[in-house]
C-alpha positions as CSV (number, residue, x, y, z in Angstrom):
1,X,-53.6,0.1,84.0
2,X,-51.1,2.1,86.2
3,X,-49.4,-0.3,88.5
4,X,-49.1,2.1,91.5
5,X,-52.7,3.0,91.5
6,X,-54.7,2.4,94.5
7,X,-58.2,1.3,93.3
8,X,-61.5,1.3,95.6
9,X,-63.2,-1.9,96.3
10,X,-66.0,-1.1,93.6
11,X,-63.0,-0.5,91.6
12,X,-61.4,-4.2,91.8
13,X,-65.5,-5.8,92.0
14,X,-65.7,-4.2,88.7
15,X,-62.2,-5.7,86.9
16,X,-63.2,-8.8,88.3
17,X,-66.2,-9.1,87.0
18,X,-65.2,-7.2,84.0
19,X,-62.6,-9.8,83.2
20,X,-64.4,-13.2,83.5
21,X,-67.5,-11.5,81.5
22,X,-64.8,-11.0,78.6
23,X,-63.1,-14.9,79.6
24,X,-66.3,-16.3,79.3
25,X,-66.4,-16.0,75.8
26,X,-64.8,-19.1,75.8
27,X,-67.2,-21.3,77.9
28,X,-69.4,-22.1,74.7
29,X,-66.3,-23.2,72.8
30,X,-64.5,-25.0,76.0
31,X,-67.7,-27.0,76.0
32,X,-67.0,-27.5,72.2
33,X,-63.2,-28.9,73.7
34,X,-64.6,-31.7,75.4
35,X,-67.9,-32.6,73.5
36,X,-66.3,-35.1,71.5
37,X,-65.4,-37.4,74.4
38,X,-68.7,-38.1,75.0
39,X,-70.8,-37.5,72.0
40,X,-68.9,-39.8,69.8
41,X,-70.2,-42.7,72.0
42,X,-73.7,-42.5,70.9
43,X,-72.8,-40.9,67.1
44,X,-71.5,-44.2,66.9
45,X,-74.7,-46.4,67.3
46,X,-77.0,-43.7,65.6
47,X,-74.9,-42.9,62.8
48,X,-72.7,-45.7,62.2
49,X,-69.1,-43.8,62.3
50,X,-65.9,-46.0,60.8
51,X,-62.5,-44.9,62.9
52,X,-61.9,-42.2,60.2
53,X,-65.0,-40.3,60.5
54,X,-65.0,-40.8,64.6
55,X,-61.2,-39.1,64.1
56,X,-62.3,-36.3,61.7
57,X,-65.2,-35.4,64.2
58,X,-63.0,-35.3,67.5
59,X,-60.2,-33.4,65.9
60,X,-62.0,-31.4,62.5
61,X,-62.4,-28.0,65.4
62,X,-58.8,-28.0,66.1
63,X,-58.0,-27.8,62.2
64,X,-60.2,-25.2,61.4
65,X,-59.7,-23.0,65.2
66,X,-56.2,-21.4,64.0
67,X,-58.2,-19.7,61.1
68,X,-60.3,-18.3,63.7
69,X,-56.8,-17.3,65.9
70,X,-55.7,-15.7,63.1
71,X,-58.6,-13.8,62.3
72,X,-58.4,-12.8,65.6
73,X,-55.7,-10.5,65.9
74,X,-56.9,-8.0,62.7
75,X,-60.6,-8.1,64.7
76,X,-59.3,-7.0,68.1
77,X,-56.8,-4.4,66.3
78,X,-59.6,-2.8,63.6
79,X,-63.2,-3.4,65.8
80,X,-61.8,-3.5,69.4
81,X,-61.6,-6.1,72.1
82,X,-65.7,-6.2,73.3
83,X,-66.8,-6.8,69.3
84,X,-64.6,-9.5,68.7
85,X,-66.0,-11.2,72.3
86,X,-69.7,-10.7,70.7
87,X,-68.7,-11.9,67.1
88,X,-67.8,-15.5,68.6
89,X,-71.9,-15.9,69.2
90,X,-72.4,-16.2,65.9
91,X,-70.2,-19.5,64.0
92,X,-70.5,-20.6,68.0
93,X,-74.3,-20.9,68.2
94,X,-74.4,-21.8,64.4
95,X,-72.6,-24.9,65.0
96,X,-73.9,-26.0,68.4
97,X,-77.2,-26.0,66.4
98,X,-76.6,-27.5,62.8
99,X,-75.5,-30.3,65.8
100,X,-78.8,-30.1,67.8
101,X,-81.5,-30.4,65.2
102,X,-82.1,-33.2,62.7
103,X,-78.1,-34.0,62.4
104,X,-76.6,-35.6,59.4
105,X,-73.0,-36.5,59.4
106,X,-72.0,-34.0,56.9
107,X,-74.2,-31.5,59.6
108,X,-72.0,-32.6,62.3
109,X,-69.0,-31.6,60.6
110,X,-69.9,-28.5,59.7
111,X,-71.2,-27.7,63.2
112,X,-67.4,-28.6,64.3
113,X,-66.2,-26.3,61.7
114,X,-68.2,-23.5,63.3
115,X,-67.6,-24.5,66.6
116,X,-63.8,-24.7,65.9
117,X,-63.9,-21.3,64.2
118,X,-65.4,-19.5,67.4
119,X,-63.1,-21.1,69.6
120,X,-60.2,-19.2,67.3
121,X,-62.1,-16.1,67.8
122,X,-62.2,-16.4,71.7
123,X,-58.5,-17.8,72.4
124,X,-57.0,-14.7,72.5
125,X,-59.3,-11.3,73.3
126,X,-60.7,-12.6,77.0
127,X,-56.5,-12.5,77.9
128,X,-55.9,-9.1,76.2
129,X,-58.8,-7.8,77.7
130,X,-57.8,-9.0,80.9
131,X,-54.3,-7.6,81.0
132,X,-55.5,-4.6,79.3
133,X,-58.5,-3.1,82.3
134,X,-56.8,-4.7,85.2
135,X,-53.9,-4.0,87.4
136,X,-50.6,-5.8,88.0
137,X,-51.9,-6.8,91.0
138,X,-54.8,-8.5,89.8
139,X,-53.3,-9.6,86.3
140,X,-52.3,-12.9,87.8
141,X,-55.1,-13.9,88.6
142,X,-57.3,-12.9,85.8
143,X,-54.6,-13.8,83.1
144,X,-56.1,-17.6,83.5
145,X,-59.9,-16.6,83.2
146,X,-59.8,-18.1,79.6
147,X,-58.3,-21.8,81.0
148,X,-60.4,-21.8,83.7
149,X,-63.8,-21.1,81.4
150,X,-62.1,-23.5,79.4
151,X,-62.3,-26.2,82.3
152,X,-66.2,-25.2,83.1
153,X,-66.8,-26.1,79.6
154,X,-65.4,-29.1,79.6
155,X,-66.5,-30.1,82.9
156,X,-70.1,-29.0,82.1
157,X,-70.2,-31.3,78.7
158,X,-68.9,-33.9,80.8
159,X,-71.6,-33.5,83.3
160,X,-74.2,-32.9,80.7
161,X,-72.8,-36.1,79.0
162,X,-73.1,-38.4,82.1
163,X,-77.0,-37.1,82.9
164,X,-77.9,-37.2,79.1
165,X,-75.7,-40.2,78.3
166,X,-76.2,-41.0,74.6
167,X,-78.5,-37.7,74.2
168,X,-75.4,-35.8,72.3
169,X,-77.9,-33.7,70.5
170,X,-79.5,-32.0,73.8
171,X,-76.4,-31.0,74.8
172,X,-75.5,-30.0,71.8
173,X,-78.7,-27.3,71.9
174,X,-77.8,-26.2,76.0
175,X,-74.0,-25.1,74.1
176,X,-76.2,-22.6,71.6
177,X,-77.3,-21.4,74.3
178,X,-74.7,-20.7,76.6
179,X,-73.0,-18.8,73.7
180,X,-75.8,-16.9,73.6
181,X,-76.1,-16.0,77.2
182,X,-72.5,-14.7,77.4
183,X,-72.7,-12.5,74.5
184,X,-75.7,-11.1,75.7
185,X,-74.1,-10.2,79.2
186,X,-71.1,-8.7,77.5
187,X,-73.3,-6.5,75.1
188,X,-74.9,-5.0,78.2
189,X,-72.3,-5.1,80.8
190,X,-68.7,-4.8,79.4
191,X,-66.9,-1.6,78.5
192,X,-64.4,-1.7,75.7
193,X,-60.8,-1.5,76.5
194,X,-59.8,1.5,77.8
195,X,-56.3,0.9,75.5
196,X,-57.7,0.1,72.8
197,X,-59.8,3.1,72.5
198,X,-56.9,5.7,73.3
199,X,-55.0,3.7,70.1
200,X,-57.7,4.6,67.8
201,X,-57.7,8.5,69.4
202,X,-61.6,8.2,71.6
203,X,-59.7,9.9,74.8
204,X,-63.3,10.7,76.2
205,X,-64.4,7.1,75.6
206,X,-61.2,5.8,77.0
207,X,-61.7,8.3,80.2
208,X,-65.4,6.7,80.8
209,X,-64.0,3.4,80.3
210,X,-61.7,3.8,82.7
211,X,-64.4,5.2,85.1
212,X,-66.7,2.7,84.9
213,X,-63.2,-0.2,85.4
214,X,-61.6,2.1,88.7
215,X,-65.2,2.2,90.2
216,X,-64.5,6.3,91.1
217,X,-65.5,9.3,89.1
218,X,-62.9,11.6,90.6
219,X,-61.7,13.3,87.8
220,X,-58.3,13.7,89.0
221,X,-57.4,9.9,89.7
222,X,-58.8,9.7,85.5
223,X,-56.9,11.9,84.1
224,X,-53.8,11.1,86.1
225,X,-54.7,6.8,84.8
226,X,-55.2,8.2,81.0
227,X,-52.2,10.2,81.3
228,X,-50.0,7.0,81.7
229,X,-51.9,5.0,79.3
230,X,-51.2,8.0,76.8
231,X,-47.6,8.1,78.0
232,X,-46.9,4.3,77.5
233,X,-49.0,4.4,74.2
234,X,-46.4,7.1,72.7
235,X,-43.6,5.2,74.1
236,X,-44.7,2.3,72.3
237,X,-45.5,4.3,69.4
238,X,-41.9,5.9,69.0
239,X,-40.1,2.6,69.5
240,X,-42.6,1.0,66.6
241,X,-43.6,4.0,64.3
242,X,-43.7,3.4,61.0
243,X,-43.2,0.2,61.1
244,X,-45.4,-2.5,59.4
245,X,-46.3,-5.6,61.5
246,X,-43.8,-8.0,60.3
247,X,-41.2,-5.8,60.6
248,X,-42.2,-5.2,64.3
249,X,-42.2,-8.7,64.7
250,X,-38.8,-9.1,64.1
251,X,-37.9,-6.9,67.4
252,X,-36.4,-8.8,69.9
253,X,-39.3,-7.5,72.5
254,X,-41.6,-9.4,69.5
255,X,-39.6,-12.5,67.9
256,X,-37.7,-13.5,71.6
257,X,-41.2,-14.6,73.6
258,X,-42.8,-15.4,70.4
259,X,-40.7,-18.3,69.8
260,X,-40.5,-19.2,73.3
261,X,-44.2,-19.5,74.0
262,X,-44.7,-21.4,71.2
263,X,-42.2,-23.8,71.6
264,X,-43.8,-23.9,75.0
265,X,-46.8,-24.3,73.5
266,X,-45.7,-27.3,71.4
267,X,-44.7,-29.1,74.7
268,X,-48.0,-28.3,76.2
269,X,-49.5,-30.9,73.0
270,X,-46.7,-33.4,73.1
271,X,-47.8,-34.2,76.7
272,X,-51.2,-35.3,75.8
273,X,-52.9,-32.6,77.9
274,X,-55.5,-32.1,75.4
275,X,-56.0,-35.5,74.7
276,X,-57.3,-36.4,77.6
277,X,-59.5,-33.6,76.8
278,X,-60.8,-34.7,73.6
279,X,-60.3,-38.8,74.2
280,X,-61.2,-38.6,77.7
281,X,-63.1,-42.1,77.6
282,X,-61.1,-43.7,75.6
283,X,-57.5,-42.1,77.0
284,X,-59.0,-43.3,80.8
285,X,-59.8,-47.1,79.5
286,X,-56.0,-46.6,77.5
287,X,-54.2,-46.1,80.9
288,X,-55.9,-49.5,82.5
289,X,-59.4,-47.9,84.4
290,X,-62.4,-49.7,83.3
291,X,-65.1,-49.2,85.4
292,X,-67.1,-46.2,86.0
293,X,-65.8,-44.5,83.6
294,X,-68.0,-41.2,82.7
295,X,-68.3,-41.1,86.5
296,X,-64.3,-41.3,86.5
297,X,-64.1,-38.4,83.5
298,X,-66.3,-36.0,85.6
299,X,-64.2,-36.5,88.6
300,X,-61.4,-35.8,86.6
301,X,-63.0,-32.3,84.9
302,X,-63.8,-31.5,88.6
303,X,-60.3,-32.0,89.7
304,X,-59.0,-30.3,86.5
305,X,-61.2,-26.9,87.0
306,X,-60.0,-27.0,90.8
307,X,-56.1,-27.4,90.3
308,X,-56.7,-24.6,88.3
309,X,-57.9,-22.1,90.9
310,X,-54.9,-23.8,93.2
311,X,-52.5,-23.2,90.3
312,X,-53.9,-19.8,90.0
313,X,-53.0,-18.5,92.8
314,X,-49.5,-20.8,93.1
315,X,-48.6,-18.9,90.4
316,X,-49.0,-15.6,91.8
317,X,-47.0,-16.1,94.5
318,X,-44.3,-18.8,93.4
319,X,-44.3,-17.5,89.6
320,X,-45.0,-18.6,86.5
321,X,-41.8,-20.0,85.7
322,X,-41.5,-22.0,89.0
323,X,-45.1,-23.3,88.8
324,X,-44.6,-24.4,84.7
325,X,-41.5,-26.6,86.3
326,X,-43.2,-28.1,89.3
327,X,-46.2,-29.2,86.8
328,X,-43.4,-31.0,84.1
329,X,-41.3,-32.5,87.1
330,X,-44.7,-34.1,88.4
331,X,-45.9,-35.0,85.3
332,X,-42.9,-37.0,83.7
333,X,-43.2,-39.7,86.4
334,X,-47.3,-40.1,86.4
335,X,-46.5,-40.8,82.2
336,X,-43.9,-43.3,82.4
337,X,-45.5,-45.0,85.2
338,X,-48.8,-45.7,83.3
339,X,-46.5,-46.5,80.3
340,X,-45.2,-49.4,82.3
341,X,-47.9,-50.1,83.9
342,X,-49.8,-50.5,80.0
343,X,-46.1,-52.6,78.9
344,X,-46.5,-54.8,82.2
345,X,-50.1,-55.7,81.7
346,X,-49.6,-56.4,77.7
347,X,-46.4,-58.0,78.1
348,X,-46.6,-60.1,81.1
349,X,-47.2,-63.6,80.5
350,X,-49.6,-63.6,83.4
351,X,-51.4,-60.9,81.7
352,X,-51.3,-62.3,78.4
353,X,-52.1,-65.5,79.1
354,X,-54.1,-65.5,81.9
355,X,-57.6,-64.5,82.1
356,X,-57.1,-61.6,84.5
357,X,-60.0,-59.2,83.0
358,X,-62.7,-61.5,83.7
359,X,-64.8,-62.4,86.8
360,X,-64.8,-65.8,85.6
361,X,-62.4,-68.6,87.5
362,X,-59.2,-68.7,85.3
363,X,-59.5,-71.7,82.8
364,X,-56.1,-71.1,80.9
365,X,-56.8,-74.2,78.8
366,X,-57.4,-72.1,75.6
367,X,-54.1,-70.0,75.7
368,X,-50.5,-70.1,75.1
369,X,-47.8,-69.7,77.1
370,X,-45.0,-68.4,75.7
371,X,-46.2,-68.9,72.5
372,X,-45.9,-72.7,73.1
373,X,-49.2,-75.1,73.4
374,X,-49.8,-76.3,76.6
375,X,-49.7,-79.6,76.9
376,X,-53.0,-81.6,78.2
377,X,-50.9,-83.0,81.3
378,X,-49.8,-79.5,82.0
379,X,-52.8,-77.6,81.5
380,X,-54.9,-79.0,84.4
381,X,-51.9,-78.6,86.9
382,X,-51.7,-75.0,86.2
383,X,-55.3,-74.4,86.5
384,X,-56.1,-76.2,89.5
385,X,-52.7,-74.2,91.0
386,X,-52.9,-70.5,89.4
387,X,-57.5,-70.6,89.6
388,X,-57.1,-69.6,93.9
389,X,-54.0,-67.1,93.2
390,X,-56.2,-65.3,89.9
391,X,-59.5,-65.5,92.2
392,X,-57.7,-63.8,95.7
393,X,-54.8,-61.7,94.5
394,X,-54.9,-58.0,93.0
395,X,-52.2,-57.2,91.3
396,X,-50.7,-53.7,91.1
397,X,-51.1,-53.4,87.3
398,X,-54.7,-54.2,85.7
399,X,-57.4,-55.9,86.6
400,X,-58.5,-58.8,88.4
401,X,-62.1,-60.1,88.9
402,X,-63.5,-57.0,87.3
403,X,-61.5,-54.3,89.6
404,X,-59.5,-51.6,88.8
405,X,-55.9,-51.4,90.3
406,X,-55.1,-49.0,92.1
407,X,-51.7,-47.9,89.9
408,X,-53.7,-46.6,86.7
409,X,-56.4,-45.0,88.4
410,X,-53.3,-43.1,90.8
411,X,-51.2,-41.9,87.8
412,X,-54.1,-40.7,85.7
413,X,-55.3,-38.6,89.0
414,X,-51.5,-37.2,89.4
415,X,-51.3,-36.4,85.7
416,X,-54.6,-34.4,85.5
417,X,-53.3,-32.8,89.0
418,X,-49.6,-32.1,87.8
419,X,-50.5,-31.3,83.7
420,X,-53.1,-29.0,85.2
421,X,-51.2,-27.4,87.5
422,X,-48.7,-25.5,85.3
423,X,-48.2,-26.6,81.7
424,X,-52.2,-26.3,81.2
425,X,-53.0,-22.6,82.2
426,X,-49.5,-21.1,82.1
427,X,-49.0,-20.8,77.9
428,X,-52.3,-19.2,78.2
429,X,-51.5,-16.6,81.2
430,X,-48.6,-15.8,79.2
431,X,-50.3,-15.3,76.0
432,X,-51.8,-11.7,77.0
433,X,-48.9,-10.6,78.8
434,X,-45.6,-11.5,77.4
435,X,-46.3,-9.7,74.2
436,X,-45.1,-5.9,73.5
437,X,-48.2,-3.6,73.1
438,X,-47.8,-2.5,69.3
439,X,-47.0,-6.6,68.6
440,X,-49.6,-8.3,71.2
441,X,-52.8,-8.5,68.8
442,X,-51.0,-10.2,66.1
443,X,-48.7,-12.1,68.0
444,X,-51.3,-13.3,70.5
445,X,-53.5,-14.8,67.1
446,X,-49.8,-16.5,65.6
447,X,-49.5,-17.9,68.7
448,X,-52.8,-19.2,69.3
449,X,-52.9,-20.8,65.5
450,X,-50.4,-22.6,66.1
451,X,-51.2,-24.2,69.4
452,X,-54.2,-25.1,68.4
453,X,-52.3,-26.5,65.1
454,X,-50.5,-28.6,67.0
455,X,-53.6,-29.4,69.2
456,X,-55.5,-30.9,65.8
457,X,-52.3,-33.0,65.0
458,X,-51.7,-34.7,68.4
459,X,-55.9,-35.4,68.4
460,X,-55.7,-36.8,64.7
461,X,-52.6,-38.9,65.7
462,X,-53.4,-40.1,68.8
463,X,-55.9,-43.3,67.8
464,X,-53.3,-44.2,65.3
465,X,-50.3,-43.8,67.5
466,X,-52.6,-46.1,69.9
467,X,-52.9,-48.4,67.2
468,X,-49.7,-48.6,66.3
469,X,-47.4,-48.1,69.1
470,X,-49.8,-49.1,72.0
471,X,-50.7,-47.5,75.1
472,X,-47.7,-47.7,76.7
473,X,-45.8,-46.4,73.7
474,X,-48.2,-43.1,73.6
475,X,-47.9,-42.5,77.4
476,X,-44.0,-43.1,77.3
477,X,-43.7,-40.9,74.3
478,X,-45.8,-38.2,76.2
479,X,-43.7,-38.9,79.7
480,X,-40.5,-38.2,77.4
481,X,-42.0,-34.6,75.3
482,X,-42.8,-33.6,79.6
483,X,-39.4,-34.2,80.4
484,X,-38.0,-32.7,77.3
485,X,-40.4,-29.7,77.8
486,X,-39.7,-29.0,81.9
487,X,-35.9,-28.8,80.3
488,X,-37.1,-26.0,78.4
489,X,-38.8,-24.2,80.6
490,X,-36.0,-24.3,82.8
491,X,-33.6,-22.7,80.2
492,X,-35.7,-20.5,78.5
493,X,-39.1,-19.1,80.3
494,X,-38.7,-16.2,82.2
495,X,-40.6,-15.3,84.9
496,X,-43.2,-12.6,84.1
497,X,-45.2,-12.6,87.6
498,X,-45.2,-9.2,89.5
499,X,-44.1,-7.3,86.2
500,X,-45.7,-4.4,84.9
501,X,-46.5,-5.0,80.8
502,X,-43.9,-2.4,79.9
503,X,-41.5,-4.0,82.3
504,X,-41.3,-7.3,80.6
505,X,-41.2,-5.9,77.1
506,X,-38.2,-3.8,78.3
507,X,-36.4,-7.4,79.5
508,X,-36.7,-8.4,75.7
509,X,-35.4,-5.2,74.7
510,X,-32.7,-4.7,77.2
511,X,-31.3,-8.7,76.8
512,X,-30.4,-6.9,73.5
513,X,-27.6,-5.3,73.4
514,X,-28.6,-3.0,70.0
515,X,-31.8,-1.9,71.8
516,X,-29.9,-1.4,75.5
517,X,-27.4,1.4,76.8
518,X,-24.1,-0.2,77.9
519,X,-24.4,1.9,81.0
520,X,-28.2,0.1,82.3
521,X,-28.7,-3.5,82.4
522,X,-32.4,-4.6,82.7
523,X,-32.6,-6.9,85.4
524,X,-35.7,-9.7,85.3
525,X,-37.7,-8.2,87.8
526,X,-38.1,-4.3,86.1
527,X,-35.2,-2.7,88.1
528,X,-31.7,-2.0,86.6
529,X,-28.1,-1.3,87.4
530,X,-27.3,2.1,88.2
531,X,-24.0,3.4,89.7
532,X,-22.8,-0.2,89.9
533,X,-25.7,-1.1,92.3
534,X,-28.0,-3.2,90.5
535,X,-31.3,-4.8,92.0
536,X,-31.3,-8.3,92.2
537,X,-34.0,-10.1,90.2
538,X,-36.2,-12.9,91.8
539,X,-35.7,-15.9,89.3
540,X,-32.7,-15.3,86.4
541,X,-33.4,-17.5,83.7
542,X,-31.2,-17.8,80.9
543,X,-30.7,-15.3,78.3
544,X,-33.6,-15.7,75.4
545,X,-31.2,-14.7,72.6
């Protein structure tokens, strides 16, 4: 859309509207995201799950998903961006029911499949719609529709979850549903992409898409928006032409965010965000909470679908960049302060040897200190002296007498709060934006594979890397990937906010110095260096060569 453009207030009601129509697409398969954390509570007593199967059923979507990402990107290209939005209907309601009537294990798993393959489908075209029908003005906003559907879905199965408790297979149904719903408001109510359908050569289409999206039907204001869309669309065409889609890939407007967005994305895994996601039980009784806990995983898919709205709009006026580093510098402290909390409480010879976990009055009379027996004389001295301390005193690291500290409970909040923040919503905000035009559909569905590649191996690993490494091990390896990844972002990530689409391509382009006159330096925020007076740029990152 033109950036300079004035639109009426019908005009930005519509792209509004317009946009989360196409972003909740991904509300069914959000709800997909998180359906595992509380489903596989009751699948255990009613079908009888070993660790394996319980694995395979919390992370079988995430394997399958990237098939639907890449699928994707030929969908959006060939059939347009409002087909491939109806398409995910189909595997999405399939699966939800194969789970909600008469489910067998091997039904299950096939539901997941589906599921998994829908949530491919939607990962990419509610962004690229979005940056497509909106302006600059509202892409920042609207760029994190998807993550914030996302959230509702998650937060919904965990609501769902806590009313129905071990009733997995009515919510199971309400997710067919849902699915249903949004493809039925999108059928009626969304127009295709206005640049989509001046790609495939329907100017008279694209002219009453853009129409219905600027809320006006003065001809003038249309033909002066199509003329720029046809103007950018040749540009893009005469830098590209001929070119097949690998070869494209290999510009530097194409291969330079590519590989930094999904390194980024790789980061985004390593931190555990999605764990907490797809464990969300299991990862709050991991960092040291045990009571009310599906009243505690609610709270937290509350909190999560409000820092996003918060993050939202911090990142349309602070920046992408700035708002991905404030969420890694908060996070990396809320990790390794639940990893020593877990090391203190498994380590500590009070906690190991004591009976801190239980109501009961501490009778240590059974347990070793040290690894050395007690002796009988010394046993009832350090009852009768340790029974009043146990019974009186809470500690700042586990439990005592059936309460929750307060240190667990604090760092889990601060991690949902800070991992939400940034790291959680600003990949995706990137995804429909940082890509060139004649590279986005294909990149967008590379990128999204392999996020959700990564997703399916942290989820696989994460029960076994409990197993094996312990809690605190998991939460310090995730405290150290935040770190690691804030350092990245700090080197790499430009900022894209208040940047037209063909502004941010041309920073690719222009870093380059065979794509780049020697005479005009493309500065980060669209301007450039003429007779030796170049604009300052808001943020400078480091080069992306």
């Amino acid at each position: 859309m033109e950036p300079d453009a004035v639109p009426s207030t019908k005009g930005i009601i519509v792209q509004i509207l317009c946009s989360l129509v196409a972003c909740a697409a991904i509300l069914s398969p959000g709800m997909n995201m998180g359906y595992s954390a509380f489903a596989l509570k009751g699948m255990r007593s009613s079908l009888d799950l070993s660790t394996d199967q319980e694995t395979w059923i919390a992370s079988l979507s995430n394997l399958v998903t990237p098939i639907g990402c890449l699928l994707s990107g030929p969908i959006l290209e060939r059939y347009g961006r409002k087909c491939t939005l109806l398409l995910v209907a189909i595997p999405c309601s399939i699966g939800w029911f194969l789970m909600a009537i008469q489910p067998t294990l091997g039904r299950i798993y096939i539901g997941r499949i589906l599921t998994g393959l829908a949530t491919g489908l939607a990962s990419t075209p509610g962004s690229v719609y979005a940056a497509e029908c909106t302006l600059s003005t509202l892409r920042g906003y609207l760029m994190s529709g998807s993550t914030v559907f996302i959230s509702l879905g998650i937060l919904m199965v965990n609501v769902l979850g806590l009313l129905y408790k071990d009733n997995w297979q009515i919510v199971a149904g309400i997710g067919g549903v849902v699915s249903l719903l949004v493809a039925a408001l999108t059928l009626v109510f969304l127009p295709e992409s206005p640049v989509w359908l001046l790609s495939k050569g329907y100017e008279s289409k694209a002219a009453a898409a853009l129409k219905t999206l600027r809320g006006t039907s003065r001809t003038e204001t249309i033909q002066k928006e199509l003329a720029t869309l046809l103007s950018n669309r040749r540009k893009a065409e005469t830098i590209g032409g001929g070119e097949g889609v690998w070869r494209r890939l290999c510009r530097p407007e194409a291969y330079k965010p590519l590989i930094i967005l999904n390194v980024f994305f790789l980061f985004q895994q390593l931190t555990g965000i999605y764990v907490a996601v797809s464990y969300t039980l299991d990862f709050v009784k991991d960092s040291g909470v045990t009571q009310d806990i599906g009243f505690i995983a609610v709270m937290l898919g509350a909190l999560r679908l409000l820092v996003i709205f918060v993050g939202t709009c911090c990142s349309k006026t602070l920046g992408r960049r700035f708002t991905a580093i404030v969420s890694g510098v908060g996070m990396t402290p809320c990790l390794l302060l639940l990893a020593f909390d877990r090391y203190s409480s498994s380590h500590s010879s009070v906690h190991n040897n004591l009976p801190l976990f239980s109501s009961n009055s501490a009778n240590i009379s059974s347990y070793s200190l040290l690894n050395t027996s007690l002796s009988s004389t010394l046993v009832p001295l350090l009852n009768s002296t340790l029974t009043p301390l146990v019974n009186s005193t809470l500690p700042v690291s586990g439990t005592v007498a059936g309460q929750t500290s307060w240190v667990p409970v604090a760092a889990i909040v601060l991690y949902i709060v800070f991992s939400t923040f940034g790291f959680l919503i600003i990949p995706w905000s990137l995804l429909g934006e940082i890509y060139p035009a004649k590279s986005r559909e294909v990149a967008c569905g590379i990128t999204a594979c392999l996020a959700y590649l990564f997703n399916f191996a942290i989820v696989k690993c994460y029960p076994y890397m409990s197993r094996s490494i312990g809690s605190y091990g998991v939460f310090a390896f995730f405290g150290v990937m935040a770190l690691i990844g804030t350092l990245f972002v700090i080197i790499f990530l430009p900022e894209t906010q208040g940047k037209t689409l063909a502004e941010i391509e041309q920073y690719f382009i222009g870093s380059h110095p065979a794509h780049s006159r020697p005479e005009e330096e493309v500065s980060l925020n669209g301007g450039s260096k003429h007779n030796g007076h170049p604009k300052t740029p808001i943020v400078k990152p480091a080069n992306p060569s």
